[in-house]
C-alpha atoms as a printed R data frame, in Angstrom:
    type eleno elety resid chain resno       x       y       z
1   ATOM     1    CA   UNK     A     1  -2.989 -17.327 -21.285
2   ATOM     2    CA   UNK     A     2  -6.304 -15.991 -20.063
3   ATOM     3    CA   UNK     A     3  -6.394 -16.346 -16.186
4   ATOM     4    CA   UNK     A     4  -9.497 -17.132 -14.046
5   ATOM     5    CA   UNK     A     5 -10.659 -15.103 -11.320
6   ATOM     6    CA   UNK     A     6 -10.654 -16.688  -8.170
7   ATOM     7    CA   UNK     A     7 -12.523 -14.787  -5.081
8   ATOM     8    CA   UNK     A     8 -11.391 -15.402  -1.515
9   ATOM     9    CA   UNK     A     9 -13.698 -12.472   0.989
10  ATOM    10    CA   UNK     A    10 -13.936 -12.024   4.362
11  ATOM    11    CA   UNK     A    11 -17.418 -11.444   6.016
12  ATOM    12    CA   UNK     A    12 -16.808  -9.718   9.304
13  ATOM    13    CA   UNK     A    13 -16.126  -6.050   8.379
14  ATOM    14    CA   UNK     A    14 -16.257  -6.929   4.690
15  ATOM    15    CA   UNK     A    15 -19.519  -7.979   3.973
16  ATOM    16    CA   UNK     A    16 -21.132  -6.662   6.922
17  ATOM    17    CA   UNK     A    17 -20.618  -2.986   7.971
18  ATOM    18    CA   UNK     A    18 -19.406  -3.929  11.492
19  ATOM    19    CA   UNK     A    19 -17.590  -6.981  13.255
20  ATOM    20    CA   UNK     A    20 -19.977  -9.181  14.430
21  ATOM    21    CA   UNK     A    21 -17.408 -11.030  16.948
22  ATOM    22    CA   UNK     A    22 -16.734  -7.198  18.193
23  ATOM    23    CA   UNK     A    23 -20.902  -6.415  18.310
24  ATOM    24    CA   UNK     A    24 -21.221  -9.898  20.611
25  ATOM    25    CA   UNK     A    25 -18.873  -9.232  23.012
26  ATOM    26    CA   UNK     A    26 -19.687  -5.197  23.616
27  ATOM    27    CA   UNK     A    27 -23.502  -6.956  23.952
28  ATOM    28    CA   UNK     A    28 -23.420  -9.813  25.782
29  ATOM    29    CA   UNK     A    29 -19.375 -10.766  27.651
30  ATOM    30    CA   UNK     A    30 -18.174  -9.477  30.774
31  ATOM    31    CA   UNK     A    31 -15.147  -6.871  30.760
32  ATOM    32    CA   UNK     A    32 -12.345  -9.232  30.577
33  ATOM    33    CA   UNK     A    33 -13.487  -9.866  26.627
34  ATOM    34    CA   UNK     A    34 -11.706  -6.429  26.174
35  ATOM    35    CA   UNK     A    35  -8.088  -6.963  27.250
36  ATOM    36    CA   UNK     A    36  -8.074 -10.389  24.896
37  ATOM    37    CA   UNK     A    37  -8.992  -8.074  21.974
38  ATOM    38    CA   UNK     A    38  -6.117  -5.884  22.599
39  ATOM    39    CA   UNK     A    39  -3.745  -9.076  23.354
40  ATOM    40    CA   UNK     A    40  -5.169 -10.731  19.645
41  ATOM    41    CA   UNK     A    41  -4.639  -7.502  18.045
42  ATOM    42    CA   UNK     A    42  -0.987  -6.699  19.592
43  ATOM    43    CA   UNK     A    43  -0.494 -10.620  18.401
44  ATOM    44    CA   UNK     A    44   0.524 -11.376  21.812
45  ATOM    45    CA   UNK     A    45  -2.019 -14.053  21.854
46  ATOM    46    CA   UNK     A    46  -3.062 -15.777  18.799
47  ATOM    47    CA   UNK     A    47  -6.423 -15.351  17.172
48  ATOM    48    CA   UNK     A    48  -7.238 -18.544  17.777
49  ATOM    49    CA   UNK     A    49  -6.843 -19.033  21.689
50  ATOM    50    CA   UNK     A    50  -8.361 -15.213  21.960
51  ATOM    51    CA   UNK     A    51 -11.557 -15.974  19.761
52  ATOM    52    CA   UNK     A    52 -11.699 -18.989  21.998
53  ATOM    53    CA   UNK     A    53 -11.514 -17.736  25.184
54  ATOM    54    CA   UNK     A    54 -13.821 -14.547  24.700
55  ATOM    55    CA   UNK     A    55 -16.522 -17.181  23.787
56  ATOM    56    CA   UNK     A    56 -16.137 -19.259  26.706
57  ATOM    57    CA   UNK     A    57 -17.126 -16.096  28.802
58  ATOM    58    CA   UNK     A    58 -20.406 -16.227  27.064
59  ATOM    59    CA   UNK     A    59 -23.244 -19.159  28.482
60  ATOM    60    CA   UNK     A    60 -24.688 -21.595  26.180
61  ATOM    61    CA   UNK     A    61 -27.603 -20.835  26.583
62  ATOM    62    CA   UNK     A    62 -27.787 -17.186  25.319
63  ATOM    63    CA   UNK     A    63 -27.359 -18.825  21.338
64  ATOM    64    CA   UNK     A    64 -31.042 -17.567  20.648
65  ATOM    65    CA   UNK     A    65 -30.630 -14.449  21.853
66  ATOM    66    CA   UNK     A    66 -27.015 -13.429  20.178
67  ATOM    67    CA   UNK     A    67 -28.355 -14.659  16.659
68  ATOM    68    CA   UNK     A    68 -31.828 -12.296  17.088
69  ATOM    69    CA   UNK     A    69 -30.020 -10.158  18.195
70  ATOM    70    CA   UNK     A    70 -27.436  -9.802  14.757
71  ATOM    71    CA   UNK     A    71 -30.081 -11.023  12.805
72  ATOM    72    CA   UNK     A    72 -31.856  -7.619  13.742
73  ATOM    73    CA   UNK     A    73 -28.317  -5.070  13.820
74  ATOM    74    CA   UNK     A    74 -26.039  -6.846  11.415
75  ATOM    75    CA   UNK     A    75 -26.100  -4.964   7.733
76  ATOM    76    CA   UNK     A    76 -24.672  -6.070   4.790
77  ATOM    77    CA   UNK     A    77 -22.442  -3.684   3.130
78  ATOM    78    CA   UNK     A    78 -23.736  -2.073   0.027
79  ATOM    79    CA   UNK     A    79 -23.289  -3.288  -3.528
80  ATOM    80    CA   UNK     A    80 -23.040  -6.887  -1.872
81  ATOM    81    CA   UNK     A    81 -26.319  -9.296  -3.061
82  ATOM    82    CA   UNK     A    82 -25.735  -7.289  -6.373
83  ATOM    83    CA   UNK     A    83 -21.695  -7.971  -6.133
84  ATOM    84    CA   UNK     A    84 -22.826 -11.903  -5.584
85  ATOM    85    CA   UNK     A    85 -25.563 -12.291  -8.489
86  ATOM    86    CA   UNK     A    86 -22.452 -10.467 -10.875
87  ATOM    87    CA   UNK     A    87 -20.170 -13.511  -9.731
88  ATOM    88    CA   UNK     A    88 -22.879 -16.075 -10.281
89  ATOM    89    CA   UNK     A    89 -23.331 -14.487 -13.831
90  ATOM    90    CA   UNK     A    90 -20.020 -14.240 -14.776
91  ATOM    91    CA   UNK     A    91 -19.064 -17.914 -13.809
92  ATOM    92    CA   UNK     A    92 -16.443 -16.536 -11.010
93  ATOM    93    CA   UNK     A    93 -15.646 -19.022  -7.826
94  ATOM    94    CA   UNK     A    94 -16.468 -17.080  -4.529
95  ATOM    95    CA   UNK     A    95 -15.265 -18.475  -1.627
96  ATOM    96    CA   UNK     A    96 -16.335 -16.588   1.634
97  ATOM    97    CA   UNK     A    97 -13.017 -16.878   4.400
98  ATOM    98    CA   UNK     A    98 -13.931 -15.950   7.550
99  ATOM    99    CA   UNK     A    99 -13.190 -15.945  10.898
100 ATOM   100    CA   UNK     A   100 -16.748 -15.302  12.110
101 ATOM   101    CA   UNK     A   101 -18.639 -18.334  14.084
102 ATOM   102    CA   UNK     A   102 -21.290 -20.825  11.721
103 ATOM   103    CA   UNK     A   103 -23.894 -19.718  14.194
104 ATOM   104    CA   UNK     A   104 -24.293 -16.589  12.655
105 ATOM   105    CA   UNK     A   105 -22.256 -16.503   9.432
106 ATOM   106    CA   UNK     A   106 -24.468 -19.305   7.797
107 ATOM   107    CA   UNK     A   107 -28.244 -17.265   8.885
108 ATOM   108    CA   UNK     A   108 -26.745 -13.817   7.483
109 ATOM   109    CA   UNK     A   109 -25.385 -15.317   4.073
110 ATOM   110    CA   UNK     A   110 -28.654 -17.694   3.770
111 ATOM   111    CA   UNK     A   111 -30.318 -17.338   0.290
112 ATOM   112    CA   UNK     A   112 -27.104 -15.628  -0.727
113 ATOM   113    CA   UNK     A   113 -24.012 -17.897  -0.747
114 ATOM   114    CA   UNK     A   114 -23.942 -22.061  -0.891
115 ATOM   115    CA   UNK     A   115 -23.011 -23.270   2.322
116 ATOM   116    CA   UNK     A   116 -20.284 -25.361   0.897
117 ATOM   117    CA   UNK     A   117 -18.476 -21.840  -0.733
118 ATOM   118    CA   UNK     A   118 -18.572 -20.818   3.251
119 ATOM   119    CA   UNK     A   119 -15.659 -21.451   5.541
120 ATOM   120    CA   UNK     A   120 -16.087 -20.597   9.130
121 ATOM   121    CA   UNK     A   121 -15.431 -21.423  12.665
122 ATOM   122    CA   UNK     A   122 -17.973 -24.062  13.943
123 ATOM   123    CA   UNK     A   123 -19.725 -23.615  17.558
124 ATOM   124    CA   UNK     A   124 -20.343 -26.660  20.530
125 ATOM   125    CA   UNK     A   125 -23.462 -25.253  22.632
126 ATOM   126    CA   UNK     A   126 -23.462 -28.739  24.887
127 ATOM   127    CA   UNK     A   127 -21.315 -27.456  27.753
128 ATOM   128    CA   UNK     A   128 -22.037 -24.598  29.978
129 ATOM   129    CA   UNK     A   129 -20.504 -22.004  27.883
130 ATOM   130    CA   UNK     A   130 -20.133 -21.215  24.311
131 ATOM   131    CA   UNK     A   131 -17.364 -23.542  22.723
132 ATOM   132    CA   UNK     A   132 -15.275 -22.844  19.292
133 ATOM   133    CA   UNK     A   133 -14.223 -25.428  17.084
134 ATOM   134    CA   UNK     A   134 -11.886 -25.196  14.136
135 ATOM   135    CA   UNK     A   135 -12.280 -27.617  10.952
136 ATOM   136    CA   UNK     A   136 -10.065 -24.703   9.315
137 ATOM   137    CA   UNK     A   137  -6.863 -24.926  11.437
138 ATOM   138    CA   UNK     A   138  -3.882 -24.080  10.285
139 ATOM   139    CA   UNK     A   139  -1.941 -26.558   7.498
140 ATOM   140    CA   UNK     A   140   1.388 -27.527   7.908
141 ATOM   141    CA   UNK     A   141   2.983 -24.310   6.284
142 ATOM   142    CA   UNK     A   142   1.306 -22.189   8.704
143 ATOM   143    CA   UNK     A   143   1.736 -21.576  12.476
144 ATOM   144    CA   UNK     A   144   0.066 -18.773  13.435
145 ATOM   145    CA   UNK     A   145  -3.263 -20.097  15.357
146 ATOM   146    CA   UNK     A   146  -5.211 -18.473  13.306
147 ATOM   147    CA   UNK     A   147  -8.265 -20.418  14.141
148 ATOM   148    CA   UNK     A   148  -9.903 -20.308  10.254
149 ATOM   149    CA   UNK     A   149  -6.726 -20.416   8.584
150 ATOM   150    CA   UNK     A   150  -7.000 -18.103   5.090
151 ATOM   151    CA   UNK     A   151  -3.560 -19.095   3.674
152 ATOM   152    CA   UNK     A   152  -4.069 -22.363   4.128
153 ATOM   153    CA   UNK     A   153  -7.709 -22.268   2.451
154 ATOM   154    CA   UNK     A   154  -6.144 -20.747  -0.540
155 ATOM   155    CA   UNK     A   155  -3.599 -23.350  -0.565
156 ATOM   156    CA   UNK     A   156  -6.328 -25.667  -0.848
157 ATOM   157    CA   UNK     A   157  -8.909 -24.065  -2.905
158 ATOM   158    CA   UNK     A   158  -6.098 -21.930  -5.506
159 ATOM   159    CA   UNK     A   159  -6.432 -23.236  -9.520
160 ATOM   160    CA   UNK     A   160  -3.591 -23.437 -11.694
161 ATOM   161    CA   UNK     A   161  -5.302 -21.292 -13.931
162 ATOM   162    CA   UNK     A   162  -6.948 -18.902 -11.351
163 ATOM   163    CA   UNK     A   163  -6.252 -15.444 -10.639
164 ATOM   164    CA   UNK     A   164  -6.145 -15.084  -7.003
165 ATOM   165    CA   UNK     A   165  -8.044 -11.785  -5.317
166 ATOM   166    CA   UNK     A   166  -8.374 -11.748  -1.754
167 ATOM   167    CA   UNK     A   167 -11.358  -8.700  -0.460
168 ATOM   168    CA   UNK     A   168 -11.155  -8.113   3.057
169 ATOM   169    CA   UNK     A   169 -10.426  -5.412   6.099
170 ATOM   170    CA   UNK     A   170  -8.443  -6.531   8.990
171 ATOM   171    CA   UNK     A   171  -5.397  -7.930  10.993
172 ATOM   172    CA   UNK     A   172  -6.748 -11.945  10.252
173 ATOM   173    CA   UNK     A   173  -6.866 -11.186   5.672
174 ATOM   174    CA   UNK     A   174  -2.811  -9.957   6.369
175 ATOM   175    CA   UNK     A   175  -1.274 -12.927   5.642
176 ATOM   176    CA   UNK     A   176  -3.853 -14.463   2.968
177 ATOM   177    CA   UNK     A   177  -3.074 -11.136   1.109
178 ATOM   178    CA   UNK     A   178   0.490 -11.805   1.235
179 ATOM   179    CA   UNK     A   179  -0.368 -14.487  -1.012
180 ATOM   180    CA   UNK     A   180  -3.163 -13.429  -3.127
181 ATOM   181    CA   UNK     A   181  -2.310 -11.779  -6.638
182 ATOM   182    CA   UNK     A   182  -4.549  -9.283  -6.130
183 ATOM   183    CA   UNK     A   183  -6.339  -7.674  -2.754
184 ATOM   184    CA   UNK     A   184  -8.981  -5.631  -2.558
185 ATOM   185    CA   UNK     A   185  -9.014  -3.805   0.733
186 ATOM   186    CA   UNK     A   186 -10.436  -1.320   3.332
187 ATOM   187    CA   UNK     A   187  -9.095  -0.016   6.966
188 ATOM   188    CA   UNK     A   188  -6.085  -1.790   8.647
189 ATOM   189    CA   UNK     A   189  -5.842  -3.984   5.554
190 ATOM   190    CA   UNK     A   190  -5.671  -1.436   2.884
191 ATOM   191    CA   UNK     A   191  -3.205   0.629   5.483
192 ATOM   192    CA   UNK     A   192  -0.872  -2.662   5.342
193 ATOM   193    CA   UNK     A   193  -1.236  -3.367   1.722
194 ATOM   194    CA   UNK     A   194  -0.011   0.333   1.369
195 ATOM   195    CA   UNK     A   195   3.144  -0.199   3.841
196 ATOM   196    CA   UNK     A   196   4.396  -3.521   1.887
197 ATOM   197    CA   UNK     A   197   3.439  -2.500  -1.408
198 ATOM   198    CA   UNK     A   198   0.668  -5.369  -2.303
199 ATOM   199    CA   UNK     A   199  -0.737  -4.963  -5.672
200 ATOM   200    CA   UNK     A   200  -4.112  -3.629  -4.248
201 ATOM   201    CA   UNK     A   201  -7.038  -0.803  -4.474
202 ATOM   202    CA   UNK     A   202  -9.600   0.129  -2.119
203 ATOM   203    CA   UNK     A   203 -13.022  -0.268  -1.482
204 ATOM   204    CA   UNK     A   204 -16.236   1.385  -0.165
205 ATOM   205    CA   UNK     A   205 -18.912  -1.115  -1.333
206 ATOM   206    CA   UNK     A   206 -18.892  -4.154  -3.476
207 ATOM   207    CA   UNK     A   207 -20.099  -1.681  -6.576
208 ATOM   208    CA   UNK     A   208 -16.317  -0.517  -6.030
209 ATOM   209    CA   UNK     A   209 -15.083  -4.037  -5.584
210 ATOM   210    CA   UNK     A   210 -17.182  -4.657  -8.977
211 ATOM   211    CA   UNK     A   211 -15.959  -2.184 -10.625
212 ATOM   212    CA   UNK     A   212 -11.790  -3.158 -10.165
213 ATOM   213    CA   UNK     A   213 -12.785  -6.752 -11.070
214 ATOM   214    CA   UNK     A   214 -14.153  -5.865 -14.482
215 ATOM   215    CA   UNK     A   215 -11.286  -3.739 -15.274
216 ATOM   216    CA   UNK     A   216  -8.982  -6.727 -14.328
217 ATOM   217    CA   UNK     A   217  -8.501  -8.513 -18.047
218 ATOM   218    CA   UNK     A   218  -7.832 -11.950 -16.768
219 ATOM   219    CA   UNK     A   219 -11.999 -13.595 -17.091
220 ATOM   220    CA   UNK     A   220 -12.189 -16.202 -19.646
């Protein structure tokens, strides 16, 4: 039988050139935001308790200012608005996964991507500093804090028919491509889908990630 594609992609570092999380915090957070990087990405700490304590070093009140400021420096990747009007054509599901912050992941994907095809963090700006919610926490299979949990959103979102291909770059797509069928990858990820052997190929742009989707047999 004829399988469906199914696309699960990652914004930070996937759809935009840099890490947006990574741009905020070398802009706007005192030191400390450095040595929870380096604790999230040894996995000493989980992502979720390190995403949420590198906001809380951030005020409230700068909200305007951080979303000028990657509405002005954030660039989408090549081959992307072309990669999503291909999708749209085609009929294919496109979910965007990310562990990025609503705040700025909805104003970079407006015009571009339904709102309810985009799963983020969410934001509280009523205290004195910046506070992270998480209405994609883990499921009950998972228990890694990952703050948006990616397995579990494929859990959720997979078809019975569907072809599962998970596009992304970093440490937080690992375990979501443990479970995809496919990945699509760049940087650490593609390095890890090398070391475990993950059906995968890598990526540039999104004409690339175009490109190994129509070669993939499996539309109806």
């Amino acid at each position: 039988m004829t399988k469906q594609l199914v696309l699960f992609c990652d914004f930070d570092g996937t759809i935009t050139e840099n890490d947006n999380i990574i741009a905020i915090m070398k802009q706007f957070a005192p030191p400390e935001w450095e040595a929870l990087k380096d604790d999230i990405l040894a996995q000493r700490i989980s992502v979720q308790e390190g995403v949420g304590k590198m906001f809380s070093l951030l005020p409230s009140a700068l909200k305007g200012e951080i979303v000028d400021f990657l509405l002005s420096t954030a660039r989408l990747r090549e081959g992307f608005r072309e990669f999503v009007a291909w999708t749209k054509e085609q009929s294919i599901p496109l979910y965007i996964v990310s562990g990025g912050i609503d705040f700025f992941v909805y104003p970079l994907l407006e015009g571009l991507i339904e709102p309810e095809r985009i799963f983020c963090n969410g934001s509280d700006f009523s205290g004195e500093t910046i506070r992270i919610t998480w209405p994609h926490a883990c499921d009950g299979e998972c228990q890694n804090g990952c703050g948006c949990c990616k397995p579990s959103l494929l859990r959720k979102l997979a078809r019975p028919d569907g072809y599962h291909v998970v596009i992304g770059d970093s440490i937080t797509d690992l375990a979501v491509a443990r479970q995809a069928d496919y990945v699509l990858a760049r940087d650490f990820l593609l390095e890890k889908c090398q070391e475990l052997d993950l059906p995968h190929a890598p990526f540039a742009t999104f004409f690339d990630v175009m490109d190994a989707l129509q070669r993939m047999e499996v539309i109806v």
